[in-house]
Every structure is written in C-alpha cells, then in structure tokens.
C-alpha positions in Angstrom: -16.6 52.5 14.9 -13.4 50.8 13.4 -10.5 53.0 12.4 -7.5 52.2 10.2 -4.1 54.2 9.9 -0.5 53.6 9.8 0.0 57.0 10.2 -1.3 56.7 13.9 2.5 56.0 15.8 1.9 57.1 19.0 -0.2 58.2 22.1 0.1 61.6 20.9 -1.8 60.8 17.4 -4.1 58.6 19.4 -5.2 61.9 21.1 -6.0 64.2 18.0 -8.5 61.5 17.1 -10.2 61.6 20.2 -10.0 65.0 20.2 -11.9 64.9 16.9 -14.9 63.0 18.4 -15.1 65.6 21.6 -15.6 68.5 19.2 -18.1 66.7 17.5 -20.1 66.6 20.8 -19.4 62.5 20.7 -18.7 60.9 23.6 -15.9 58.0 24.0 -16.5 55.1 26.0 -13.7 53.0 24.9 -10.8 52.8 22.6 -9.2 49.5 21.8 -6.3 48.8 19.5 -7.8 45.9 17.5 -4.7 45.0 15.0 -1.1 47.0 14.0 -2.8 50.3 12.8 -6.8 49.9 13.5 -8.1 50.8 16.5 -11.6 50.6 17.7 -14.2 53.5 18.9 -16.8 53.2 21.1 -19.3 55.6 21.6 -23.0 56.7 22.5 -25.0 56.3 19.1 -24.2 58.8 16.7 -25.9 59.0 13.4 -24.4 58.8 10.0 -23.7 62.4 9.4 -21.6 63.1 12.6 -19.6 59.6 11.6 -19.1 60.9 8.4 -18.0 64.1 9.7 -15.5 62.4 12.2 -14.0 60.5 9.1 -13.7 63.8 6.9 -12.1 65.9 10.0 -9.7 62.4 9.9 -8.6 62.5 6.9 -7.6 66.0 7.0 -5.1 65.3 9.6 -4.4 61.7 8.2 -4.5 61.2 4.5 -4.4 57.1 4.8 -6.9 57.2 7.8 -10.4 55.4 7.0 -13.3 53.4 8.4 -12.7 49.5 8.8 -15.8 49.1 10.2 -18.9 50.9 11.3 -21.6 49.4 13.8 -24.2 50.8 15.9 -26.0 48.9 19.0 -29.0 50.3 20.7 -30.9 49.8 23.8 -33.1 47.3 22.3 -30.5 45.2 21.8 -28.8 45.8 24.5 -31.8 44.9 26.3 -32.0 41.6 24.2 -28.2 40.8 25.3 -28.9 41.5 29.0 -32.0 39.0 29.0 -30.5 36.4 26.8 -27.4 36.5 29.3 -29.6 36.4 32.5 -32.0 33.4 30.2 -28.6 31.4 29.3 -27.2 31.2 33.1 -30.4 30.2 34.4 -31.3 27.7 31.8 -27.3 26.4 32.2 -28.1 26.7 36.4 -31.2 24.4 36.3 -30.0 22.1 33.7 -26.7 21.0 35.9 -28.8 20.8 39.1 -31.4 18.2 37.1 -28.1 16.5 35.7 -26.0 16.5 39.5 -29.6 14.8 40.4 -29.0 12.6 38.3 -25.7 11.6 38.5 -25.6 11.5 42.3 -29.0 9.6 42.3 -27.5 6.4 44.4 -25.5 8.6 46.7 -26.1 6.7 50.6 -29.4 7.6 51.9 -30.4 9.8 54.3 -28.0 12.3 52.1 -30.2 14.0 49.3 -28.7 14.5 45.3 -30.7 17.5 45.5 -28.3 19.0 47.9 -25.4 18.5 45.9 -27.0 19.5 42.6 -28.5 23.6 44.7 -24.8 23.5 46.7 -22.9 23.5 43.0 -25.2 26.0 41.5 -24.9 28.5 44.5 -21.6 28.2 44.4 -21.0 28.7 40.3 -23.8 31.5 41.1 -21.1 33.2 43.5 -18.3 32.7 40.7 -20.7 35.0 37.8 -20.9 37.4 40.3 -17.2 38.0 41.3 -17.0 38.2 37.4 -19.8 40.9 36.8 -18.4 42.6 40.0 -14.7 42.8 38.9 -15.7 44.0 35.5 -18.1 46.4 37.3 -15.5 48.2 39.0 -13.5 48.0 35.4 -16.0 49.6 33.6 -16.3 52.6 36.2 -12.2 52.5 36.3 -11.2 51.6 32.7 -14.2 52.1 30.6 -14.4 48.6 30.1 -17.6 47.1 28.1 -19.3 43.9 28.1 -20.3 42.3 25.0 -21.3 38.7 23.7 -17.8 37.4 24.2 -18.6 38.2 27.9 -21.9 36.5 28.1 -19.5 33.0 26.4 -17.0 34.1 29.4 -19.3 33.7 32.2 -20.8 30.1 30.5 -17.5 28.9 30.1 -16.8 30.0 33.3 -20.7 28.2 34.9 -18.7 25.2 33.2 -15.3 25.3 34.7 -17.0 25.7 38.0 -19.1 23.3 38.1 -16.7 20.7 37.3 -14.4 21.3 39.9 -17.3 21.2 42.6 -18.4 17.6 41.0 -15.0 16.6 41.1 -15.0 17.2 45.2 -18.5 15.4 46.0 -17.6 12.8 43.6 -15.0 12.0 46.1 -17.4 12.7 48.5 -20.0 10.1 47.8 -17.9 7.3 47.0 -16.0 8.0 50.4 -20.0 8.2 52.1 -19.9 4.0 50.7 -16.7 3.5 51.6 -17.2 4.7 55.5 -21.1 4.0 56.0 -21.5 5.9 58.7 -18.7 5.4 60.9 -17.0 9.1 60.4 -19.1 12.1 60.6 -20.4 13.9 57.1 -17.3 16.8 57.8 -15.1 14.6 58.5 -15.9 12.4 55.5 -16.3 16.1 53.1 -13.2 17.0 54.5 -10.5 13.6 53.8 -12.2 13.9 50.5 -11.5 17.9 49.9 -7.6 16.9 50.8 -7.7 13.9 48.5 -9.0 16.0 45.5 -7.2 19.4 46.4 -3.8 18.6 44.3 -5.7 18.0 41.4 -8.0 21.0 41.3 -4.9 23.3 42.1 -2.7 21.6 39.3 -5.8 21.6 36.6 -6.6 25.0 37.2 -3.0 26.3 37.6 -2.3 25.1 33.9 -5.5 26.5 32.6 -4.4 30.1 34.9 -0.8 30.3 33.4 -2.5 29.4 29.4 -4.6 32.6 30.2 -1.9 34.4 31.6 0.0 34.1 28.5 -3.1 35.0 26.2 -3.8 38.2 28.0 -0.1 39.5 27.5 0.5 38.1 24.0 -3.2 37.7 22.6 -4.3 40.5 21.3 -6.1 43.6 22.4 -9.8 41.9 20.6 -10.1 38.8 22.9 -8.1 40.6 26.0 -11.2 41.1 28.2 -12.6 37.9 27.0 -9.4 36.2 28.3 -9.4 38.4 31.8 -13.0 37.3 32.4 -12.4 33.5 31.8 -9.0 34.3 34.4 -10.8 35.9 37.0 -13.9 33.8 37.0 -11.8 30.0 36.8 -9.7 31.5 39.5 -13.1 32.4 41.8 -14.2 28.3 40.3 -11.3 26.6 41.8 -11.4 28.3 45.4 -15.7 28.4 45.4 -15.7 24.4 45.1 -13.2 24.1 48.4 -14.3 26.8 50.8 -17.8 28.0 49.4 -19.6 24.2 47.4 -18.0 21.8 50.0 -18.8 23.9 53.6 -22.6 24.9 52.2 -23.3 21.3 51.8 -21.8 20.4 55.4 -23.7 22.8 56.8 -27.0 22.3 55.4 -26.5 18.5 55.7 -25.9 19.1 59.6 -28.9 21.7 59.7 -30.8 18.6 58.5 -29.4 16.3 60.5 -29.9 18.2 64.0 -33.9 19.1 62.8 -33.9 15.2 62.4 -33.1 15.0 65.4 -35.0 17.6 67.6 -38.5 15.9 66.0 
C-alpha cells in the first residue's frame, strides 16, 4: 500500500504509521519512500477492511494523509513470477549457447564452439547467483523484496555477462588462427585475456560509476533495481577473466590429455 502525506517530516512520524499497522495485527515487510511525501507499505495480505481501518486510524493523526495506491500480490502470483523468472534465464541460457555455437562455428578444429557457448553460460549462471545471494542476505538484513524489476535486473545482467565473456574468446579464436598450434591453448587464452583486460575494466568501470550515481541520486523506486544491475555487472566483468576463461582451459586440457591416454 501507497501512502501520501506532507505532514510526515521525520523518522519520528514515520514510526506512528508503522505503529498503526502493528496494532492492526499487520505485519511490515518493507517501507520505501517512493517520491517527496509518499511512501510505500509492504505487508502480508490484508483484506480491505483492515486497509481501510489503517487509513481511518491515519487520518486521525494526519488530516492530509491518504492512499496513493493500493495493491495486493498473492502466492499464485508470486508463484507465477518465480517460474517465469526461473523460464526467462533458462530460455536466455540456451538461446546464447545455440548463438556462441554459432558464431564460433569456424573456430580451429580440434577446439569445439560448444565449449565456448556451456563455458559463457556457467559463468553468467555464477553472476545470477551472486545476485540472488546478495539480495538474499538483504532481504534477511534489510527486508529487502524482489519484484519484476529484479527478474529485468538479472536479464540485463545474463546480457552484460555474456558479452564480456564473448569479448575474451573472441580474442581467443582469432589468436587460435593466428598461432596454429605453435603456443599451448593457456598460453594462447591467456595473451588474449591481457590483450582484452583494459577494455573490459574501462567498459565496465563507466557503466559501475553511471550506477553508482543512480543509486545515490536516483530515487528510492528504481534503487534496488540499480543495486542489482551494480552488483551483478561487477560479478560479469571479473566471471569472464577468472571464472569463463580458466573453465574453458581446463576442460579443453581435460580433453586434450583423454585424447591422448586413448
């Protein structure tokens, strides 16, 4: 539930409306200043009658104080979110393996696209979970929620991800043609990690201080929305260095020495 008042200056106010929903037996699981004098409610679902109660009890206290907005979310949708969430990063997941496939189709042989395309999804797979962990913790610490601006956070974020990895094993197979086989497949990952690093660190540095600035100045609505996209490009630019590029040495060299043995 959306509340409006100018009349609510300080902390102090702040309290006696929370104070309102505890003696109405409602529980508070967040409460967000959403513009100058509206601030934002969340609770377990209450029905009409306790809302309406809430805003009477209000408006005794505050003469100016009414409801900006009033919505109610239940499990079923909550539900729905969680398995449209867990539908959109797999569906995002397979589709950038089948395009990296694709894309890296003519890399040398006896190097497969297929391990590039599983190596960039397990390591944008390990950037969502840094995200869902962190905000985890938040929600146990801060009472932080997740919403559908989250769900956008952690695509954006699959995105970001995955084009910093690309970025590195694009280096990587055109410096595969370049050496044909003369330097080892680390040694070749690796002079293409250092040729690509000051770009990565540069792109995503601009992108960190933009976000930076949003979650001081932007607003309270978008806040956690701009704290997820931070935390989760942050995870993106060091996962393609020391999580994309290492995974795909190793399984490369795994394949390489079972080559080898048979």
């Amino acid at each position: 539930m959306e509340i409006q008042s100018a009349k609510i200056k300080n902390q102090n106010d702040l309290e006696e409306i929370k104070k309102i929903f505890r003696d109405n037996n409602v529980e508070l699981g967040l409460v967000q200043k959403t513009g100058a004098d509206t601030y934002l409610f969340r609770s377990k679902i209450i029905d009409s009658e306790q809302k309406n109660k809430i805003i009477q009890v209000g408006k005794g206290k505050y003469d100016d104080l009414q409801e900006a907005r009033f919505e109610t979310v239940g499990p079923v949708i909550g539900a729905e979110l969680t398995q449209k969430a867990i539908l959109a990063v797999v569906f995002a997941s397979a589709a950038i393996v089948l395009y990296i496939v694709y894309a890296f189709r003519e890399v040398p042989k006896p190097y497969s696209p297929w391990k590039f395309g599983v190596t960039a999804v397990v390591a944008l797979i390990h950037d969502v979970l840094v995200v869902m962990g962190i905000f985890s913790i938040l929600g146990q610490l801060y009472g932080v929620e997740v919403d559908s601006l989250f769900v956008t956070a952690l695509l954006t974020v699959i995105g970001f991800s995955v084009h910093d990895t690309i970025v590195v094993f694009d280096r990587v197979r055109e410096n595969l043609r370049k050496t044909a086989g003369q330097i080892s497949f680390s040694e070749v990952v690796n002079e293409s990690l250092i040729q690509t690093l000051a770009r990565s660190l540069n792109t995503s540095i601009t992108v960190l201080l933009v976000l930076f600035a949003l979650i001081l100045f932007g607003g309270e609505s978008i806040r956690w929305f701009v704290v997820a996209l931070f935390i989760g490009i942050f995870s993106g630019t060091y996962s393609s260095i020391f999580n994309a590029a290492p995974l795909l040495v190793i399984w490369e060299e795994k394949s390489k020495n079972k080559l080898l043995s048979n």
